[in-house]
C-alpha positions, 0 to 999 in steps of 0.5 A: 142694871149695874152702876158704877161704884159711886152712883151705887153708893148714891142709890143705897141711900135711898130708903124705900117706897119713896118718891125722889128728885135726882137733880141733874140726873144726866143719863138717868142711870139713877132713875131707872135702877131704882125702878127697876130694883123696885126701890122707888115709888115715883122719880122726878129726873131733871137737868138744866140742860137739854143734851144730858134729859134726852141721853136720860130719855133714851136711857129710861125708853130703853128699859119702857120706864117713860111712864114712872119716871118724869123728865123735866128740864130746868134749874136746880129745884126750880123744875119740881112742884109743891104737889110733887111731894118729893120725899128724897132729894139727891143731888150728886156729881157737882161741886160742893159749892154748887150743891149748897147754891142749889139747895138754897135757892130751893129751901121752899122745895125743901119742905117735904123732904126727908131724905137728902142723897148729896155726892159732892165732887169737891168741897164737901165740907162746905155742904156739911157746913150747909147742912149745920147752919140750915138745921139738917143732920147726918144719917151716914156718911160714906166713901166710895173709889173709882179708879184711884179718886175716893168720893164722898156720899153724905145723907142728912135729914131733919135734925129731929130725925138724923142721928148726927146732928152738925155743928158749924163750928166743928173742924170734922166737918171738913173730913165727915164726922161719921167717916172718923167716928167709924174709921172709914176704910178708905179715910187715910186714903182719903186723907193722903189725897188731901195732904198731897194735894195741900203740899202742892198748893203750899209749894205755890204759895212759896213762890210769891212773898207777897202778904196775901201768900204769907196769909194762904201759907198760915192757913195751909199749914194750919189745915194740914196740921189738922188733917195729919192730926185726924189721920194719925188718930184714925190709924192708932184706932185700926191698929 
């Protein structure tokens, strides 16, 4: 079974003989190539809603996995049980800030987790900055493209057992700390993006001279300052 780019990304981070959680699984692409690969010990895939479980159920009939991996429908980390003994969590293709309320409402779900798998489509800085303050740390950092779209996967552990651990208060978390540290590939891409796409939301905030508009400008300006200053940084390391 072949995955696309990004769910390959996912997948590479998951450590064997584990048994994982793929929240929101959707298809259930996940779960079967880490049991077909061998990868996985056991696979608990769930989602919120039905439609998407039984595209999963079909997925995982047609390679006759129905019997190592377990679909459950619900909530965020509500479908998993403390017998479950989940040692990999992966939460991949949703917002950043839906990551974050997902992990935080399931910190019990937490306990025996060694491994966090997190793709998030947009705001990853706000799940690093979840990472730091709830005393997780980074394993790797990665970027992957599809298309002309750049997504980031982020794998963190606890911070006795990571090899990066997070400060809150770290501007790079915003960008990856390990994605500068090793000046990812695809990281001035990465950053063009970002420029591009605070210019435009710069633009908008001209059209209004209202106090709130002033404020957004400062700090628009600000995060581009910053993001130029990494970039032209990353691109003296590779020259």
């Amino acid at each position: 079974m072949k995955l696309t780019p990004r769910l390959q990304a996912v997948a590479a981070l998951v450590p064997e003989g584990t048994v994982v959680a793929d929240i929101g699984t959707d298809h259930g692409y996940i779960p079967v190539y880490l049991m077909v690969n061998r990868i996985a010990r056991r696979v608990i895939a769930t989602d919120a809603n039905s439609f998407p479980l039984q595209s999963a159920r079909e997925t995982i009939n047609l390679f006759n996995l129905a019997d190592r991996i377990t679909l459950r429908l619900g909530d965020g980390l509500s479908a998993l049980a403390p017998d479950d003994e989940v040692d990999v969590l992966i939460v991949a293709g949703m917002g950043g800030n839906l990551i974050t309320r997902i992990l935080g409402q399931g910190l019990h779900q937490l306990e025996t987790v060694r491994n966090l798998v997190l793709q998030p489509m947009s705001q990853a800085g706000e799940v690093r900055r979840w990472l730091a303050v709830n005393r997780w740390g980074l394993i790797s950092e990665d970027l992957v493209q599809e298309g002309d779209r750049i997504y980031e996967v982020i794998g963190a552990g606890p911070e006795s057992q990571s090899t990066f651990n997070l400060d809150s208060q770290d501007p790079l978390l915003e960008v990856g700390p390990l994605l500068v540290s090793c000046c990812h590939p695809l990281l001035p891409d990465l950053l063009q993006q970002r420029l591009a796409t605070l210019a435009r939301a710069a633009a908008g905030a001209q059209q209004s001279d209202s106090r709130q508009a002033q404020q957004r400008q400062v700090l628009l300006q600000q995060r581009t300052e910053f993001l130029e200053e990494v970039l032209q940084w990353v691109l003296k390391q590779r020259e």
